[in-house]
C-alpha positions as CSV (number, residue, x, y, z in Angstrom):
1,X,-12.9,-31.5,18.4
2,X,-12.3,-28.2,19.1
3,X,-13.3,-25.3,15.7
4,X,-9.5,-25.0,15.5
5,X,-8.8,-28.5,14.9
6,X,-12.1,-29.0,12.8
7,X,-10.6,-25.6,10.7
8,X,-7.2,-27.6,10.4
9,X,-8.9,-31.0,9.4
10,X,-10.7,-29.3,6.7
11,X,-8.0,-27.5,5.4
12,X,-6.3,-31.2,5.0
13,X,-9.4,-32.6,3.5
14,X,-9.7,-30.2,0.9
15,X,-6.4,-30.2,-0.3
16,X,-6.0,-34.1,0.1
17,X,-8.9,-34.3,-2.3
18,X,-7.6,-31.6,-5.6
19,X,-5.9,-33.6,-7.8
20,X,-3.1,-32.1,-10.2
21,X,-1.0,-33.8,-12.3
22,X,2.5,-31.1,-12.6
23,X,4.1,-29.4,-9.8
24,X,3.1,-25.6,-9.6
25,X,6.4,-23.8,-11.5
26,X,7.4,-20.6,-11.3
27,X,4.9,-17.9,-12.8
28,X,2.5,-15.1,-12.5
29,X,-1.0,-16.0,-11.7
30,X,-3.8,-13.8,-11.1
31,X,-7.7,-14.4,-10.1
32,X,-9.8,-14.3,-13.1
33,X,-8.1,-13.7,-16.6
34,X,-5.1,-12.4,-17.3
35,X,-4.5,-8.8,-17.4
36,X,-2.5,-6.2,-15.9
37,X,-5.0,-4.6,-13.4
38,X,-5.9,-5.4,-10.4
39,X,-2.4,-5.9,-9.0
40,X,-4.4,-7.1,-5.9
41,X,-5.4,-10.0,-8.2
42,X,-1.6,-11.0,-9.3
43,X,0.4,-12.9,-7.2
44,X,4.3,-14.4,-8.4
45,X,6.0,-17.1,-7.6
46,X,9.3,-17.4,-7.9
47,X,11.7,-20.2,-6.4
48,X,9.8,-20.6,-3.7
49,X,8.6,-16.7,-3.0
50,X,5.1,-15.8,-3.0
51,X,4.6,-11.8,-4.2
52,X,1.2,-10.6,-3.8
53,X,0.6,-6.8,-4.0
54,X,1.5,-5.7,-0.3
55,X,3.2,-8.5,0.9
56,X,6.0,-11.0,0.5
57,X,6.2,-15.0,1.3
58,X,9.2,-17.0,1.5
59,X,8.3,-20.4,1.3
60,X,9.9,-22.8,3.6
61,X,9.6,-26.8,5.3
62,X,7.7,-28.1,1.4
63,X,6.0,-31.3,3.2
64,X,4.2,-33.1,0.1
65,X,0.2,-33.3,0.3
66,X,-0.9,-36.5,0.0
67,X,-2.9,-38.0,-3.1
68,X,-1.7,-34.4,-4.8
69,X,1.5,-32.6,-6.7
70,X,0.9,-30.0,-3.9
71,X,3.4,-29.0,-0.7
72,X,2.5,-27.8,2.5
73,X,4.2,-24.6,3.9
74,X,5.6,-22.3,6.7
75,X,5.6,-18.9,5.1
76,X,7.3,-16.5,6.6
77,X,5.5,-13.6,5.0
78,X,6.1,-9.9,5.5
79,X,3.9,-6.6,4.2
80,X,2.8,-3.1,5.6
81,X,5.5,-3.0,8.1
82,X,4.2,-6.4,9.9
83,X,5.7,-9.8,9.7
84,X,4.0,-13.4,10.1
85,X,4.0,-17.2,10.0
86,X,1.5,-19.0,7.8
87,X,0.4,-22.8,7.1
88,X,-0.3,-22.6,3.4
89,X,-0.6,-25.1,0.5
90,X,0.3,-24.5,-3.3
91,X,-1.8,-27.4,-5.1
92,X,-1.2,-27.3,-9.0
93,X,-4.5,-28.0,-10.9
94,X,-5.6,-29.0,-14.8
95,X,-1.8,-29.4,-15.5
96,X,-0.6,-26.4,-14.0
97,X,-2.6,-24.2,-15.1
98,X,-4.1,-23.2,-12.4
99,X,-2.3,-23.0,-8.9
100,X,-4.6,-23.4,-6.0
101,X,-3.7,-21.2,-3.1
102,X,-5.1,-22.3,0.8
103,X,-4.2,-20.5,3.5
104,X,-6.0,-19.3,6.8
105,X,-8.7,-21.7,5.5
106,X,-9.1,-19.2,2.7
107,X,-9.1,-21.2,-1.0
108,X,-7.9,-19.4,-4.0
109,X,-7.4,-20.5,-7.5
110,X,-5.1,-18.2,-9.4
111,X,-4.8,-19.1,-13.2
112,X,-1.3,-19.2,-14.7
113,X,-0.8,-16.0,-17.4
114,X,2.2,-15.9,-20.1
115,X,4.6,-13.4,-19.2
């Protein structure tokens, strides 16, 4: 198994194994508690665009993740002048509250703030 496939395989383990019980909606989120500041920790969604503070995702191909309310993605993200293609995974948790981001093999759990 080569460390790309292993990275892959984990990626798919990980989110196989959350489990959420709503879809992730349309919101802000942001790492840690709700606030204004750091932008870098706010990202929006919004039918099926990501927004963090440099950058843009459209969300595209939703395949759902087994034993989870979560998709798997092709973002076609853009920011700084560059554009890319990225495998990511939206995973609602603890009723969609929480929207667990995975991407690159990175894992990040953004909690869901009132608007």
């Amino acid at each position: 198994m080569t460390l790309k496939s292993f990275g892959i395989s984990a990626i798919l383990l990980v989110a196989a194994s959350a489990s959420a019980s709503a879809q992730v909606a349309n919101g802000r989120f942001q790492i840690g508690a709700c606030t204004t500041h750091p932008e870098e920790a706010i990202v929006r969604l919004e039918n099926n665009v990501l927004t963090f503070y440099e950058s843009v995702c459209t969300l595209a191909n939703p395949v759902p993740v087994d034993g989870t309310d979560g998709f798997s993605y092709t973002g076609n993200c853009a920011g700084e002048g560059q554009e890319w293609t990225a495998n990511m995974f939206l995973i609602p948790l603890q009723d969609g509250a929480v929207m667990r981001l995975i991407n690159d093999g990175n894992v990040i759990d953004y909690n869901r703030c009132t608007p």
